[in-house]
N, C-alpha and C positions, 0 to 999 in steps of 0.2 A: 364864758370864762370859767374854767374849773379850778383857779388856785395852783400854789406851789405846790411839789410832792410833800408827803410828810414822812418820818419816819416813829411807827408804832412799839415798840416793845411786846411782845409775845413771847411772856416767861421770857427762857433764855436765848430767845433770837429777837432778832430785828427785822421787819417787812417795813422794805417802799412804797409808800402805796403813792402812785398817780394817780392826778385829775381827784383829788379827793372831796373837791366840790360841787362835782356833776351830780346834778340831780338826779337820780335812779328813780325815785318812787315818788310820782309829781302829787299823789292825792295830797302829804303833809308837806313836801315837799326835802323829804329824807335823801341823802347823799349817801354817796361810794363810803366815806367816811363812816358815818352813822351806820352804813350796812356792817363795815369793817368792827367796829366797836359793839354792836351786837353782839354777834358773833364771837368776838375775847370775853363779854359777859355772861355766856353760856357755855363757856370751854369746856369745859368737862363731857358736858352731857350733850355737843355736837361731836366731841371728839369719841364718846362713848357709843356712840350713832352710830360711827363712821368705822371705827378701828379696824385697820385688818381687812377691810373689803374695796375690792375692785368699784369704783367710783365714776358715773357717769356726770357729767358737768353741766348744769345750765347754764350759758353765760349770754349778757344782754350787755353789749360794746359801751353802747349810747345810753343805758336805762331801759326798763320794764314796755315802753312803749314802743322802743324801736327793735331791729331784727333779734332774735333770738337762734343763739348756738348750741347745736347736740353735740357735745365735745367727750366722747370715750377715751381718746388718745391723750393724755399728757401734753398742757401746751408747751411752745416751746421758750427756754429761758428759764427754766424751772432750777431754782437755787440745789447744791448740790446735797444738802438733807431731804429735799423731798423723796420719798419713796413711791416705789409705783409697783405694781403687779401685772405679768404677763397674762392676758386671757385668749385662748383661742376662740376663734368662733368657725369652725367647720364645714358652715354653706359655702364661704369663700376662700374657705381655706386659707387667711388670716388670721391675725394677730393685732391685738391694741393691747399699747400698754397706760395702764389706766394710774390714775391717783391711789393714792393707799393709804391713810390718813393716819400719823403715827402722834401729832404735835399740835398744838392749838395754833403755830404758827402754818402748818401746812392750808388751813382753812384759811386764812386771813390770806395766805399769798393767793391761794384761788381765787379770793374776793380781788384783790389788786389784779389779777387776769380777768377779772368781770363775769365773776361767777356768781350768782345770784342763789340758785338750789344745787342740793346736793341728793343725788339720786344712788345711792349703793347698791350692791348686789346684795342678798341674805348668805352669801356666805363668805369662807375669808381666804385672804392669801396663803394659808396652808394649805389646803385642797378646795382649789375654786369649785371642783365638781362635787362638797359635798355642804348642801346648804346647815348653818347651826343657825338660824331662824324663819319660821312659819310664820307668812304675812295675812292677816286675815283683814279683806281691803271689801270695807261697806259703799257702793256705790249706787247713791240714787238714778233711780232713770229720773227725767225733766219736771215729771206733774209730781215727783213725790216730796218728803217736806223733809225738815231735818226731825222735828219729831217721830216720823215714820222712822229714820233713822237708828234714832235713841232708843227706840223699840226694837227695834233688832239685833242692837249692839244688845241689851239685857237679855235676851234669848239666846245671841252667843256666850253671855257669859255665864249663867244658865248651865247652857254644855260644857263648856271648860271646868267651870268648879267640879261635874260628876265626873267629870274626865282625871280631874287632879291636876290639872295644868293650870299655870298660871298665865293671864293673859295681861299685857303692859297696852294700856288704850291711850290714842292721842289723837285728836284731830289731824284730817288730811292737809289742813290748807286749804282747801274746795268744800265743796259740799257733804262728804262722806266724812268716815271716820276707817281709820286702821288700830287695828288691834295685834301686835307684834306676839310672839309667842316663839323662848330657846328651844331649841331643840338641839338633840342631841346631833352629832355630825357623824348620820349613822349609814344614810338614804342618798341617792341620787336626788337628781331634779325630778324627775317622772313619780315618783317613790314620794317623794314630799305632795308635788301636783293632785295625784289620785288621794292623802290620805285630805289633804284640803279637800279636793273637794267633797268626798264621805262626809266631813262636818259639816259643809255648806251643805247637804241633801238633809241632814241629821238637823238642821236649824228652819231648814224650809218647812220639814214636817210639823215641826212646833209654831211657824207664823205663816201665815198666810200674805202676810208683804214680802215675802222672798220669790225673787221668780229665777232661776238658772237657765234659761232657756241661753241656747249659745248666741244666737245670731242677739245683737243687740235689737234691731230694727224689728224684730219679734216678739219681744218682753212688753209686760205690760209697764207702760208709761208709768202710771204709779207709783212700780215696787220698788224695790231694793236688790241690788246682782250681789252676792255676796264670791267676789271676783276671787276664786280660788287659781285661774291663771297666772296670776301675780306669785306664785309660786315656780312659774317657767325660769327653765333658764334664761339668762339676759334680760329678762324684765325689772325693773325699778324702778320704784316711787320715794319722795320725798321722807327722806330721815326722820327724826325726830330732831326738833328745833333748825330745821330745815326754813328757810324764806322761800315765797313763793314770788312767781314772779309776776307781781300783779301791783297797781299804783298805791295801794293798800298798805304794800309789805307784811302781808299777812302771814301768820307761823304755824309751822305741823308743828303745835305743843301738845307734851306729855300731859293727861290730866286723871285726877283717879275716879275711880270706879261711882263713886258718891258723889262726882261731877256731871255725870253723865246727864243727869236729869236738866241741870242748868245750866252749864255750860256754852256760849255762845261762840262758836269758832271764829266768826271776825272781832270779835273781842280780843284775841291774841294775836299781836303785831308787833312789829319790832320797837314799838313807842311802849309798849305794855309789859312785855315778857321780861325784861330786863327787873325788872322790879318783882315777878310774882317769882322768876328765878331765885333772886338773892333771897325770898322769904322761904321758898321753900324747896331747895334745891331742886335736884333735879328725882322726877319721881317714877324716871325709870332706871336708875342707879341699884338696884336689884335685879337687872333682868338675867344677868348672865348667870346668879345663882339658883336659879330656877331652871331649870330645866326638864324638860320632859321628851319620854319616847314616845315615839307615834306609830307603838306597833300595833295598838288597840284600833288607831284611827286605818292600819292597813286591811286590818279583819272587818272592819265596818265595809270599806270598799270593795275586799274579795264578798262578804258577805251581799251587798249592791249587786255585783256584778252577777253571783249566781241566782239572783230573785229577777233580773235582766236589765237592770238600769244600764243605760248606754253611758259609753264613755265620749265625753265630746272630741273633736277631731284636735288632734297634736297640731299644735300653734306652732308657727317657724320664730325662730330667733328673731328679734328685733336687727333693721340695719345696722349695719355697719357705717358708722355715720364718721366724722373728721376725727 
C-alpha cells in the first residue's frame, strides 16, 4: 500500500507526486516522499548541478531494489514548464530529447516519474557540442581503499592549484570521489578528453597508485584509474547532491578540500545531508565563477604525444537507451 497522492509546493509550482509511501530505500526504510522532500531541501544546489544540461534519468519504478531505467528521452506526461534539449547522437543517426533542469520543481516531478539519480552531461543546452565542465572521476579498482583515494585526490589538487584552476571535490556516491572543474566553453569533446587525460598522465607521475592502463581488466587491482574518459561525449555521472540508487540512499555530496582527509562518503545520505545543507549551504555554489582554460593542459598533451605517449582508442558513444 503506498498511500494517497500528495500534493508538494516547489516554490511557485505544484508537483503530484504518487504512491508517495512506497518504500524506495528499504535499508531506513525512506519513501518516494522522503526522496521528494530531499531533494526541495537541496534546491538550489541540485538545480545548480543540473542547469542547462541534457539529463540522463535513473529511474527505479518499484524502489532501488527492483528493475532499474536508463531513461535519455523525456518521459512522457511531462507538465508543460518542463524543459528539455534536443541531443543528436550520430552512430544512429537519432535523436533524444532529454530533461533540462531549469526549476527545483522540474527535479521533484522527475522523482514523481521515479527518478532516483540524476546523470547530466558537462555541458549545456546552448552548444551541447561544447563542454563548460572538466570532470575529474577518481575510480578505485577492487583491492584499493578509499584512503588510497584521498591520496590521490591531494596529488590532483596539487596540480590544479600550479595549474590555477580551481577544482569543486564531492563524493561519487560509490567508492571514488569526483572532482568537477569550469571551464571555459571553448573545446570540443575530444579537445576536453585529451587535455584530461594530460593531467591524469601529469598526477600518475607524481603517485604511484595511479594506473591508466585502458583495458580495466589490465590495471593493477590496487590503484586508482583517474578516468579522464568521463570527459567523452555522452558520458555521465552522478551530479552533485545527486541520490544513488542503492538501499542506503546515499549522496554525491559536495565537501571542501579540508574534508578530504575525514570525510566518510556513506556518511552522506538523504537522512544526513539535509541538515549539513541548511548549515552550510551549498559548497559548490562558486563553481561557475571559476573558470579556467585548458590551453596549458592542450600543450601538456601535444607535448605527451611528441615524447610518444599513446593515445587510448576513441570510445563510442554510450547506447541510446529509452
Amino acid at each position: 500500500m503506498a498511500g494517497p497522492a500528495v500534493e508538494l509546493e516547489v516554490g511557485d509550482r505544484v508537483v503530484r507526486l504518487t504512491n508517495p509511501d512506497r518504500v524506495y530505500f528499504p535499508a531506513r526504510g525512506e519513501t518516494k516522499l522522503d526522496l521528494a522532500r530531499y531533494y526541495i531541501s537541496v534546491s538550489d544546489g541540485i538545480v545548480r548541478a543540473l542547469r542547462d544540461r541534457p539529463c540522463m534519468l535513473h529511474r527505479f519504478p518499484t524502489g532501488v531494489t527492483g528493475e532499474k531505467v536508463h531513461q535519455k528521452r523525456l518521459p512522457k506526461g511531462a507538465p508543460d514548464w518542463v524543459r528539455t534539449v534536443r541531443v543528436h547522437f550520430p552512430r544512429w543517426n537519432r535523436h533524444a530529447d532529454e530533461l533540462c533542469v531549469q526549476h527545483p520543481a522540474d527535479v521533484v516531478w522527475a522523482v514523481q516519474m521515479s527518478t532516483v539519480e540524476f546523470h547530466p552531461w558537462n555541458s549545456r543546452a546552448t552548444d551541447t557540442e561544447k563542454p563548460d565542465e572538466w570532470r575529474i572521476d577518481l575510480d578505485p579498482m577492487p583491492e584499493a581503499s578509499y584512503d588510497d583515494v584521498r591520496r590521490v585526490a591531494n596529488v590532483a589538487h596539487e596540480v590544479l592549484d600550479e595549474l590555477g584552476a580551481t577544482g569543486w571535490p564531492k563524493t561519487s556516491g560509490g567508492k571514488g570521489m569526483h572532482v568537477y572543474v569550469r571551464i571555459a566553453p571553448d573545446h570540443g569533446f575530444s579537445d576536453v578528453r585529451r587535455a584530461a587525460h594530460a593531467f591524469a598522465r601529469e598526477v600518475a607521475r607524481r603517485c604511484d597508485l595511479v594506473d591508466l592502463t585502458w583495458w580495466r581488466k589490465d590495471r593493477d587491482p590496487k590503484s586508482i584509474f583517474v578516468d579522464y574518459n568521463q570527459n567523452a561525449r555522452d558520458h555521465t555521472i552522478r551530479s552533485a547532491y545527486s541520490v544513488r540508487g542503492v538501499p542506503e540512499a546515499v549522496v554525491s555530496t559536495p565537501i571542501r578540500w579540508d574534508e578530504v582527509g575525514e570525510a566518510n562518503p556513506q556518511d552522506f545520505t538523504i537522512a544526513t545531508v539535509p541538515a549539513r545543507y541548511a548549515e552550510l549551504g551549498d559548497l559548490h555554489a562558486g563553481i561557475d565563477d571559476a573558470v579556467f582554460l585548458i590551453d596549458e593542459l592542450l600543450e601538456w598533451a601535444d607535448r605527451d604525444a611528441r615524447d610518444g605517449a599513446a593515445e587510448p582508442p576513441t570510445e563510442d558513444v554510450q547506447d541510446l537507451d529509452a
